[in-house]
C-alpha positions in Angstrom: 28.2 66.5 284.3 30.0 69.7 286.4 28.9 68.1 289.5 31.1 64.9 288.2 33.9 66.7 287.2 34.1 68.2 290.5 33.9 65.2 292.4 37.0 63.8 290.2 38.5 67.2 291.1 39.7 66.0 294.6 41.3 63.3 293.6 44.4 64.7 291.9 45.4 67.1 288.8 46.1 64.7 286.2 42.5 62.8 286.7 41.0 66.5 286.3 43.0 67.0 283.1 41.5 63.7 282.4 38.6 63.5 283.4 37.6 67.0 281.7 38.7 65.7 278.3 36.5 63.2 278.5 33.5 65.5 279.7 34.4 67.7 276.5 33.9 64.6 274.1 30.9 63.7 275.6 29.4 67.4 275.6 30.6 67.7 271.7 29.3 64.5 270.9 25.9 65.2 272.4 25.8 68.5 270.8 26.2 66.8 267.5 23.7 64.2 268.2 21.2 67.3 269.6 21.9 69.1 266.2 21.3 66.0 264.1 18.6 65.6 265.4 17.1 68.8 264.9 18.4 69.0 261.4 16.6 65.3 261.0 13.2 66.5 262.3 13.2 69.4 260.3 13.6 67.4 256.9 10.7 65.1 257.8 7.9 65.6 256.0 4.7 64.9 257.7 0.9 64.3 256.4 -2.6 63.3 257.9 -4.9 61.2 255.9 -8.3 62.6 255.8 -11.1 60.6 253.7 -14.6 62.2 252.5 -18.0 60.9 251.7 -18.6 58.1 253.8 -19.4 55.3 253.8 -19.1 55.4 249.9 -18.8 57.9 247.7 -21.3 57.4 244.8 -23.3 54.9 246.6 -26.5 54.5 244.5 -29.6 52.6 246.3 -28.5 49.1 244.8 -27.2 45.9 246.2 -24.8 46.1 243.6 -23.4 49.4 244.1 -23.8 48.1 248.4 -21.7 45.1 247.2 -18.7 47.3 245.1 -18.4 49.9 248.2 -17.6 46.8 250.4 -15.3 45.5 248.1 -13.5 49.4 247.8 -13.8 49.8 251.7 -12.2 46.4 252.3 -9.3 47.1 250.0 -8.8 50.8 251.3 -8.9 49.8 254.8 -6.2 46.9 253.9 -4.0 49.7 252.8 -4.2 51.9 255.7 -3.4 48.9 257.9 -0.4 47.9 256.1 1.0 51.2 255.8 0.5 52.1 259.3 -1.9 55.0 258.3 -4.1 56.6 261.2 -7.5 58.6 259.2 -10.2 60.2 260.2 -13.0 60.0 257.9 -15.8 62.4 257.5 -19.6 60.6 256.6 -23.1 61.7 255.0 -25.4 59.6 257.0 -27.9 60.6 254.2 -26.1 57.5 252.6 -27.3 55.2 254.9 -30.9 55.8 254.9 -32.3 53.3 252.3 -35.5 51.0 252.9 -34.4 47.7 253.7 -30.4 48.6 253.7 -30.3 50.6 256.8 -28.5 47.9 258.3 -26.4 47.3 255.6 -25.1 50.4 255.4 -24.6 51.4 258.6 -22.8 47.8 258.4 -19.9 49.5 255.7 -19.9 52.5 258.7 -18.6 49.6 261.0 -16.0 48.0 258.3 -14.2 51.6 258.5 -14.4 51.7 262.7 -12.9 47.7 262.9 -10.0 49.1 260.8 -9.3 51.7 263.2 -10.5 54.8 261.2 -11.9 57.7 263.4 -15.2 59.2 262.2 -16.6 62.3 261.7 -19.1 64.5 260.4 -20.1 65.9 256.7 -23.5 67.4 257.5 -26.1 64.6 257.1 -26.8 65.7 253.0 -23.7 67.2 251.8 -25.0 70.6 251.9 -23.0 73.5 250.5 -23.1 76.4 253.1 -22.4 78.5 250.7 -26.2 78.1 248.6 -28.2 77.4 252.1 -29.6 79.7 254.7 -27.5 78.8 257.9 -30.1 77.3 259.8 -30.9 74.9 257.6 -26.7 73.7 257.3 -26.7 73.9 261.1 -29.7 71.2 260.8 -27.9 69.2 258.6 -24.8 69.2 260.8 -26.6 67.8 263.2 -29.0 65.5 261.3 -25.4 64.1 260.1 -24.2 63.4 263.8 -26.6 60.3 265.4 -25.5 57.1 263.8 -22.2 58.1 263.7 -21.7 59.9 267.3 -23.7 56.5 268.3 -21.1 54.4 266.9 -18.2 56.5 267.9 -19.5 56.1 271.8 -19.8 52.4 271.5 -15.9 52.2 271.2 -15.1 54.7 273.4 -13.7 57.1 270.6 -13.8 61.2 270.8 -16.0 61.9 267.9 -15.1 65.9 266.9 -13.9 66.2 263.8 -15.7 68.4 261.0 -15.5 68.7 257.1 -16.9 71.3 255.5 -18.6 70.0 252.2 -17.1 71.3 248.9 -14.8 72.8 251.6 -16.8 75.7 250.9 -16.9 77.6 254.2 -19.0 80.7 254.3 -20.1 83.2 251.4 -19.7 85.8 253.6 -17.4 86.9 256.8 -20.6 87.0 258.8 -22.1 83.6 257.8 -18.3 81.8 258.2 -18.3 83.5 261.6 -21.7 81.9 262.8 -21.2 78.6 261.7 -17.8 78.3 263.2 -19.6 79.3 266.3 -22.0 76.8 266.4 -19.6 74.3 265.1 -17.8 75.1 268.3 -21.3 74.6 269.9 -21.3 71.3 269.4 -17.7 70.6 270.4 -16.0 70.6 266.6 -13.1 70.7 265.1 -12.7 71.8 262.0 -10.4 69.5 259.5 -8.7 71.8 257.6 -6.9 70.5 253.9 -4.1 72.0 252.8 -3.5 68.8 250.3 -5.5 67.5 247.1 -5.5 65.3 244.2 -8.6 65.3 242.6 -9.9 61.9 243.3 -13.2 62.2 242.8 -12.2 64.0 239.0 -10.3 60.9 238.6 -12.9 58.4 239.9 -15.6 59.3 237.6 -13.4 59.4 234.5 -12.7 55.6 235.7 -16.1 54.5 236.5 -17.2 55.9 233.1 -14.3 54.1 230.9 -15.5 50.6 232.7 -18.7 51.0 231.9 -17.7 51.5 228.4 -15.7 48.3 228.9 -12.8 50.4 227.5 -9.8 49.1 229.2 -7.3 50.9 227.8 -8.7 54.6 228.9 -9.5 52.9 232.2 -5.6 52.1 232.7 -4.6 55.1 231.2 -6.3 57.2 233.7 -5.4 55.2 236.5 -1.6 55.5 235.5 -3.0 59.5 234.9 -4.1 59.4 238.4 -0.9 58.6 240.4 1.2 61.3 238.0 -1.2 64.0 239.3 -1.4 63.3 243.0 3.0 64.1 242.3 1.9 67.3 241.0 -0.6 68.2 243.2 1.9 67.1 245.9 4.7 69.8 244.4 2.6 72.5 243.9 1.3 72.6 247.7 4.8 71.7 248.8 6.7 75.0 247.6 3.4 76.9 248.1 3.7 76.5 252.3 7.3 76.6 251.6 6.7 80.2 250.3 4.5 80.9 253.0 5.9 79.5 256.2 10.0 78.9 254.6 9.6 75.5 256.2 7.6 72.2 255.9 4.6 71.8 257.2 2.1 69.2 258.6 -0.2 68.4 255.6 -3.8 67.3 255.8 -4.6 65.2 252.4 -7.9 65.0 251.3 -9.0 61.7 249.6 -12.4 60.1 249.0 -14.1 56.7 249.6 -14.2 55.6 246.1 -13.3 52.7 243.1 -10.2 54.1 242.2 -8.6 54.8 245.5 -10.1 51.7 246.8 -7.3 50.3 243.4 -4.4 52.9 243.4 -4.2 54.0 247.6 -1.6 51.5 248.0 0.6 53.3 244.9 -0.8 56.9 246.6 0.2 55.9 250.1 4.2 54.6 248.7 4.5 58.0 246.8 4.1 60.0 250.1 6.7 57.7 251.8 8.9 57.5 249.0 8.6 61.4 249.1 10.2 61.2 252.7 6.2 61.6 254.2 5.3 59.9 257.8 1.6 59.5 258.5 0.5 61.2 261.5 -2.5 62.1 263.0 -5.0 64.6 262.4 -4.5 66.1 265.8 -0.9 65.8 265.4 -1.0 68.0 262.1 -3.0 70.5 264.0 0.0 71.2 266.4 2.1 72.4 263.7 1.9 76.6 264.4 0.9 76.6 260.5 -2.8 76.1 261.7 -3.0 79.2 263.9 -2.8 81.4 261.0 -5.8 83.5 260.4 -8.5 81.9 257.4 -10.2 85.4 256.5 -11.3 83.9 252.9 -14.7 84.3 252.1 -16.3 83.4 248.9 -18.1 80.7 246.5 -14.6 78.5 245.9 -13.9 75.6 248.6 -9.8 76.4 248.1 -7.5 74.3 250.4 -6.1 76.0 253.5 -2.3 77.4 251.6 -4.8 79.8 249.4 -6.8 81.0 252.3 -3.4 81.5 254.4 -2.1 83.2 251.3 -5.0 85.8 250.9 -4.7 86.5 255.0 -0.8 87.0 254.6 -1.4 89.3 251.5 0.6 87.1 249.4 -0.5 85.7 246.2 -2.2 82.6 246.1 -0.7 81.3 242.7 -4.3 80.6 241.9 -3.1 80.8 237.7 -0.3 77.9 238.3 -2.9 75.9 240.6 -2.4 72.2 238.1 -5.3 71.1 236.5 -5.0 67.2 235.2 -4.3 66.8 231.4 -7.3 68.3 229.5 -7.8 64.5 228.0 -9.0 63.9 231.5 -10.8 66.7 232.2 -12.4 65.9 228.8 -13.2 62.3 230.0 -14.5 63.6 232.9 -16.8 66.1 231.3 -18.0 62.8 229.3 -18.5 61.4 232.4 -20.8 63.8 234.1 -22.8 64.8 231.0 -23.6 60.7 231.1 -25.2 61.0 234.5 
């Protein structure tokens, strides 16, 4: 723009006078766009959709149960598409190894692929670091890798995304150490989460009211369920705030399941009526919030904001951490002392 004005310079005094006026509106006006802007970017809230326990949470070694976790994977993948929601979804290839379903299964693997979902790894049995000698998780890890790296290579897609089951990551500094090492070993990322809502609380309350055939409690939870993921989404919200002063780059955890596979839709409209846009997972992992240190050790799988907490010496508001109402957790309780 100098280089302009200069040029107009040797024509005569008034087009200077002229010219430079206009130069000034243009510079203020692209200032104000440039600040906008930034103002704009900093007020957007971003999130990454993470999905655990594929290819079905709860998958029992029945056609039936083969037949509802196409029907859940069908709808959940519907959403995503129609929301514009890129995932990467973590699997226990444990789940596919059924006589005379190993096709099948591998089959609901495929559904999530043809909807665009990237895969990735939850150790082979969903095995809890924490309670295992190391070797034997690092077995698991890779156990949990050969259908789904397989598949991943057949469509050209990176596969190198981890989940630690029960997020649980280590009970020791020493054991969290050497398993991130050989995670790294095998070319992993890790997936951190620094959003929940329970799902899986939720989902066997659900599945335990159908079988009951009581509607009512069935609706009631579901409605339950969507009030929750708000609170969940508050409490995570000013807790990064408090950490960081800013917004940052969530990673939600959900799960493959009955009642997400009903409510994502409502879930997915919250964030975005919330002022959320869906990014990727590698997107999220830009945001500088993810180079903080993760020094917690321990038998609790917290989400990332308490771990960043304990490393920054603040408190990590573990007593104001929301449970769901205790009618739920009672329900749930129900649920599991059924099984």
């Amino acid at each position: 723009m100098g280089t302009g004005i200069g040029r107009d310079e040797i024509v005569d005094r008034d087009t200077v006078t002229h010219v430079s006026w206009k130069g000034m509106i243009i510079i203020r006006s692209l200032f104000f766009l440039f600040t906008l802007s930034l103002v704009s970017s900093a007020q957007t809230k971003t999130i990454a959709i993470t999905i655990d326990d594929l290819p079905y949470a709860g998958l029992k070694p029945t056609m039936e149960s083969v037949i509802q976790a196409r029907q859940d994977i069908r709808s959940i993948t519907q959403v995503l598409k129609a929301h514009h929601v890129p995932v990467v979804a973590f699997v226990n290839e444990q789940k596919l190894q059924v006589p005379n379903q190993v096709d099948m299964r591998i089959g609901l693997l495929e559904m999530w692929l043809d909807a665009g979902v990237q895969l990735g790894n939850h150790t082979y049995s969903h095995i809890d670091l924490n309670k295992n000698p190391e070797a034997a998780c690092e077995d698991d890890v890779i156990r949990g890798e050969v259908i789904t790296r397989r598949l991943m290579k057949e469509r050209n897609l990176d596969y190198k995304y981890f989940r630690h089951p029960f997020l649980r990551t280590g009970a020791n500094l020493e054991q969290k150490n050497a398993f991130e090492a050989f995670l790294k070993s095998r070319g992993y990322v890790v997936a951190p989460v620094t959003n929940e809502n329970v799902d899986w609380l939720f989902n066997s309350a659900y599945e335990r009211a159908l079988q009951d055939e009581d509607h009512a409690m069935a609706n009631r939870l579901l409605d339950a369920y969507l009030v929750h993921t708000d609170v969940e989404l508050d409490y995570y919200e000013k807790m990064v705030q408090k950490e960081f002063n800013r917004p940052i780059a969530h990673i939600m955890l959900l799960h493959s399941n009955r009642i997400n596979g009903i409510m994502l839709d409502q879930v997915l409209t919250k964030f975005e009526q919330r002022g959320y846009k869906f990014i990727t997972v590698e997107e999220a992992l830009k945001d500088p919030a993810y180079q903080t240190a993760d020094n917690y050790t321990g038998p609790y799988g917290y989400p990332w904001p308490h771990r960043w907490a304990i490393t920054l010496g603040q408190d990590p508001d573990f007593k104001n951490a929301p449970d769901p109402p205790k009618w739920v957790l009672d329900e749930y309780e129900k649920a599991t002392k059924a099984k």
